[in-house]
C-alpha positions in Angstrom: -2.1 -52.6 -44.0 0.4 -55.6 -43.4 3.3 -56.5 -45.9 1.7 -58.7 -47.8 -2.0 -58.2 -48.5 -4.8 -55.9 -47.2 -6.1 -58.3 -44.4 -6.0 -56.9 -41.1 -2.3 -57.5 -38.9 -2.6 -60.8 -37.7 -2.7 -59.5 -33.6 -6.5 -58.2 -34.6 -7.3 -61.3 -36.3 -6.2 -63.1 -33.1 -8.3 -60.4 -30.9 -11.5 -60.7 -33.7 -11.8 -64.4 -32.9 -10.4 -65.0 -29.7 -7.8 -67.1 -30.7 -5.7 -67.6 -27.5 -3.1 -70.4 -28.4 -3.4 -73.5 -26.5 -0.3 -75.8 -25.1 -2.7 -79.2 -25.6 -2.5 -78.3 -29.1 0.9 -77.4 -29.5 0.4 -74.1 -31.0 2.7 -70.9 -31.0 1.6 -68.6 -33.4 3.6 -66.6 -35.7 2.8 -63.0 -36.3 5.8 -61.3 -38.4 4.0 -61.4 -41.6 7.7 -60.7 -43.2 9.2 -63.9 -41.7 6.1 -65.8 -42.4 6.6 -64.6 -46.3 10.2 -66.0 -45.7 8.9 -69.6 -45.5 6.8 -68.8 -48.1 9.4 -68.1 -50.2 11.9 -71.3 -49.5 8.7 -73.1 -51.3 9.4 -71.2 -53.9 8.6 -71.7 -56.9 4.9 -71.3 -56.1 2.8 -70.0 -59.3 0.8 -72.7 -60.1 1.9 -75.0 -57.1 -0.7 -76.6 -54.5 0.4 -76.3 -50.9 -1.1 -78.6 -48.3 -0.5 -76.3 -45.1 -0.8 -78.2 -41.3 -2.3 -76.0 -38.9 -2.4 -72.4 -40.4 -3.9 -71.2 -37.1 -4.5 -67.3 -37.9 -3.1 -67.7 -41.3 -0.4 -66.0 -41.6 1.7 -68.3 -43.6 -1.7 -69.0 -45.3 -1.7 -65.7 -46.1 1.9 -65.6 -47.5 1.7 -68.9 -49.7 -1.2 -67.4 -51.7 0.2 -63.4 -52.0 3.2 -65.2 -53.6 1.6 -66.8 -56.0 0.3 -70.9 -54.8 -2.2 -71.5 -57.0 -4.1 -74.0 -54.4 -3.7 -73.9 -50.5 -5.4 -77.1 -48.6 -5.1 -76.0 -45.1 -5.5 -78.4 -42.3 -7.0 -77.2 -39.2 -8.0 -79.2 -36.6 -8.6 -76.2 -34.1 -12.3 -75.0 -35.0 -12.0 -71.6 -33.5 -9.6 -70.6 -36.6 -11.7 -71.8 -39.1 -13.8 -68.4 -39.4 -10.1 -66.5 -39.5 -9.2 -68.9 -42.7 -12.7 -67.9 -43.9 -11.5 -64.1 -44.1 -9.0 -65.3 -46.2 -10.4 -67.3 -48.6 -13.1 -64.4 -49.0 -9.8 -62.4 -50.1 -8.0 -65.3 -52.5 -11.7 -66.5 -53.9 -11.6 -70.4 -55.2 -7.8 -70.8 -53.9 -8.0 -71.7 -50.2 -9.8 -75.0 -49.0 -10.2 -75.5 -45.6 -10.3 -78.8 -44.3 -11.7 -79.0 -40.6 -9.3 -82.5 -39.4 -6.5 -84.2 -38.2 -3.6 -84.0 -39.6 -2.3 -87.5 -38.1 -5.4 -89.1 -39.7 -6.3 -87.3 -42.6 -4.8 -88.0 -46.1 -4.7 -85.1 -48.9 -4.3 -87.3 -51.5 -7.5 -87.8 -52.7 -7.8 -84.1 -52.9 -5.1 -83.7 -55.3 -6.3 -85.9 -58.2 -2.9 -87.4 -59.1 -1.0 -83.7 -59.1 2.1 -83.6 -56.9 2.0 -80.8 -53.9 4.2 -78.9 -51.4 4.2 -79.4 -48.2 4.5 -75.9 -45.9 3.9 -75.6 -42.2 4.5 -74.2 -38.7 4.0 -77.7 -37.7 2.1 -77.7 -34.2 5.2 -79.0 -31.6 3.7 -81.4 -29.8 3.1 -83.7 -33.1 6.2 -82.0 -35.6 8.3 -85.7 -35.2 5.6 -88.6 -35.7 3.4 -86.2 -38.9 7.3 -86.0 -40.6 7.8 -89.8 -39.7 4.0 -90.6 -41.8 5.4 -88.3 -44.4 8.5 -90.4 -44.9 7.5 -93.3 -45.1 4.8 -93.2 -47.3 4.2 -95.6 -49.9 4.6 -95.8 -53.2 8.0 -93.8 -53.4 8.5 -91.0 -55.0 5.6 -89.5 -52.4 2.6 -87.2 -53.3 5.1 -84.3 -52.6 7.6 -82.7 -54.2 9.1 -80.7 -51.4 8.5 -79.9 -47.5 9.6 -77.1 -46.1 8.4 -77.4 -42.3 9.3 -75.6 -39.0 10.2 -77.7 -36.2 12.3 -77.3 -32.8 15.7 -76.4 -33.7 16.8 -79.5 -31.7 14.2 -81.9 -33.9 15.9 -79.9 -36.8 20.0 -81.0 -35.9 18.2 -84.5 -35.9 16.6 -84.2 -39.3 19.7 -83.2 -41.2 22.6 -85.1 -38.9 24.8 -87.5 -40.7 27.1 -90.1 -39.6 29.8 -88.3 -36.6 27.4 -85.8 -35.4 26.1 -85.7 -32.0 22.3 -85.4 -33.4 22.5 -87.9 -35.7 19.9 -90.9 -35.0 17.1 -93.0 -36.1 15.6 -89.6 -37.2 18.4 -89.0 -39.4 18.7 -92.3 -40.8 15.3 -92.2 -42.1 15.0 -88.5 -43.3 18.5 -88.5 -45.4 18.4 -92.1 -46.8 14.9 -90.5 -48.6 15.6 -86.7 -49.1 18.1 -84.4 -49.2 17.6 -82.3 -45.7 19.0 -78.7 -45.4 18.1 -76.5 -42.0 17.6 -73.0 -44.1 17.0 -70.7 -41.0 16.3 -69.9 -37.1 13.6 -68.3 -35.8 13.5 -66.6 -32.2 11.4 -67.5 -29.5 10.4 -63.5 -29.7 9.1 -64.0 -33.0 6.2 -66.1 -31.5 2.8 -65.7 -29.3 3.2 -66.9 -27.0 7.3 -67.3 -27.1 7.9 -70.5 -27.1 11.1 -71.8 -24.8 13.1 -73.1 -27.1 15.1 -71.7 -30.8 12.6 -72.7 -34.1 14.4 -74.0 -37.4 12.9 -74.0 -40.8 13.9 -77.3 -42.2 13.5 -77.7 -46.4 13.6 -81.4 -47.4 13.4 -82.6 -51.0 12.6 -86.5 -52.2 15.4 -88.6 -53.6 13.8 -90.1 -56.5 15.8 -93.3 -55.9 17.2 -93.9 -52.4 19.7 -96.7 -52.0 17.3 -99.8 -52.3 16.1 -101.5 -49.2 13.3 -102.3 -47.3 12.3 -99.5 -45.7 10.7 -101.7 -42.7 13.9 -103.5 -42.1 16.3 -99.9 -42.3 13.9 -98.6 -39.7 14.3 -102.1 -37.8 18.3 -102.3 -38.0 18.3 -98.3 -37.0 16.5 -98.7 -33.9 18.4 -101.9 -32.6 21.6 -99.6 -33.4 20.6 -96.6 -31.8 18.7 -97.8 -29.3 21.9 -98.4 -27.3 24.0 -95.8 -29.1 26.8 -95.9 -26.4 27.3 -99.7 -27.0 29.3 -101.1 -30.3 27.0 -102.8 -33.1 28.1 -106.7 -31.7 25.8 -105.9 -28.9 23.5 -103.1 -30.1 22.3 -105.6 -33.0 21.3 -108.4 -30.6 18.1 -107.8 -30.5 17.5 -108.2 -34.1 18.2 -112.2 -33.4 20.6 -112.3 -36.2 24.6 -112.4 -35.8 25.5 -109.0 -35.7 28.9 -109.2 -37.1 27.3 -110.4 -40.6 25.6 -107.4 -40.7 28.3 -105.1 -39.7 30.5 -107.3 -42.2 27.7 -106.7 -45.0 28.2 -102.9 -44.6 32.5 -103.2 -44.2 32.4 -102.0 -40.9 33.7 -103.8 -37.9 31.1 -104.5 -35.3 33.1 -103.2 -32.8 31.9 -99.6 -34.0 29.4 -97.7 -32.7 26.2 -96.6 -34.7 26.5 -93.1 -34.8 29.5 -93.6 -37.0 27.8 -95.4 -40.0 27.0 -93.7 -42.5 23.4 -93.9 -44.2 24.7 -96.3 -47.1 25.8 -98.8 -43.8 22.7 -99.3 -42.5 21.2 -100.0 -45.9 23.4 -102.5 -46.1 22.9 -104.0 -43.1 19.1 -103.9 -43.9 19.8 -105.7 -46.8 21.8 -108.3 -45.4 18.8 -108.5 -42.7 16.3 -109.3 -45.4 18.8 -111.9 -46.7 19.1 -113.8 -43.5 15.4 -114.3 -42.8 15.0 -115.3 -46.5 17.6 -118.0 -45.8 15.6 -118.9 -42.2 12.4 -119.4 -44.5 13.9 -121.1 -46.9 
């Protein structure tokens, strides 16, 4: 019997359906039922919550988020050899489990959730962990269709999510993820704990909507961001070139000098500098 549930241990649920992990699909699968129940858990609360899961794989997380209580799991699968595994388990958690046989880059749970707000909880597949929490960030309307996402991601993708202003991982990433949710890493998981072991140190990341983020144009924070940081050794008078605006207005607009260098403004500067962006192509279409 595992920890959680009478399911078979998640090795023989591998063997039962052949489910050799692939590379071309980014996939590393967690077997310690225990630290799978850990994620679970930084969802928490979960009675009566719906969880929107990205590839579940064997299920063991799958397996977690409904012995502790979610009252809805939409899993997201796009590998069809562990659609017969989720099966199993929504044989064992009848009328709680839907399986949805896609694409997480494409698909879009929301008309599945008739207006409800869910959780978002995944071993996100590495090779598309960045650009699936990009879509989920800047999805519009804001406040999003979630309430929380607590995701697993490279422990290096995992400094960038949470950096702020001074530290060496703090980027375009950062920008983006802080400005709309407050980011905490919560803990590491060893290569070990994986099959196969992946090369690198795993962080599980929690990140929780601001209701209000300091008003901007999202569009134009992401545009001033990635002038900034695109040459993040060089000071903002030349970094903001490319924007084809004066760069010292914008540095002015957030009260920094423009001889400074992006990874030293805060969050609140580059909304600033948004702003001031948004001001100065009003006044060129005026």
């Amino acid at each position: 019997m595992s920890a959680i549930d009478d399911l078979p241990p998640l090795r023989e649920v591998i063997r039962q359906h052949a489910l050799s992990a692939r590379k071309s699909l980014g996939q590393n699968f967690l077997l310690d039922l225990n630290l799978t129940a850990r994620i679970a858990r930084a969802a928490a609360p979960l009675d009566e919550a719906t969880v929107v899961e990205i590839g579940p794989g064997p299920g063991g997380l799958t397996r977690a988020l409904l012995a502790l209580g979610a009252r809805r799991v939409i899993a997201i699968e796009h590998d069809e050899r562990a659609i017969p595994a989720l099966q199993d388990i929504s044989a064992r958690y009848p009328g709680r489990l839907e399986i949805v046989h896609g694409d997480a880059m494409t698909f879009d749970p929301r008309p599945l959730l008739s207006g409800e707000r869910a959780k978002i909880v995944a071993n996100l597949p590495y090779n598309i962990a960045t650009q699936l929490l990009i879509n989920w960030l800047t999805v519009e309307p804001w406040p999003p269709w979630y309430e929380m996402m607590v995701l697993m991601f490279q422990r290096e993708v995992g400094e960038r999510i949470v950096a702020r202003e001074g530290e060496e991982a703090y980027g375009r990433l950062g920008v983006l993820a802080n400005w709309r949710c407050e980011t905490k890493i919560l803990f590491d998981i060893s290569p070990s704990a994986f099959v196969p072991p992946p090369k690198v140190t795993s962080s599980v990341v929690r990140l929780v909507p601001r209701p209000e983020p300091l008003p901007c144009d999202r569009r134009l924070l992401e545009q001033v961001a990635a002038a900034a940081f695109g040459q993040r050794r060089k000071m903002l008078r030349q970094s903001l070139k490319s924007l084809g605006v004066d760069p010292a207005r914008l540095a002015s607009a957030a009260g920094v000098d423009a001889t400074r260098r992006a990874e030293t403004i805060p969050i609140s500067g580059f909304v600033a500098m948004a702003r001031e962006l948004a001001n100065i192509r009003n006044e060129a279409e005026r």
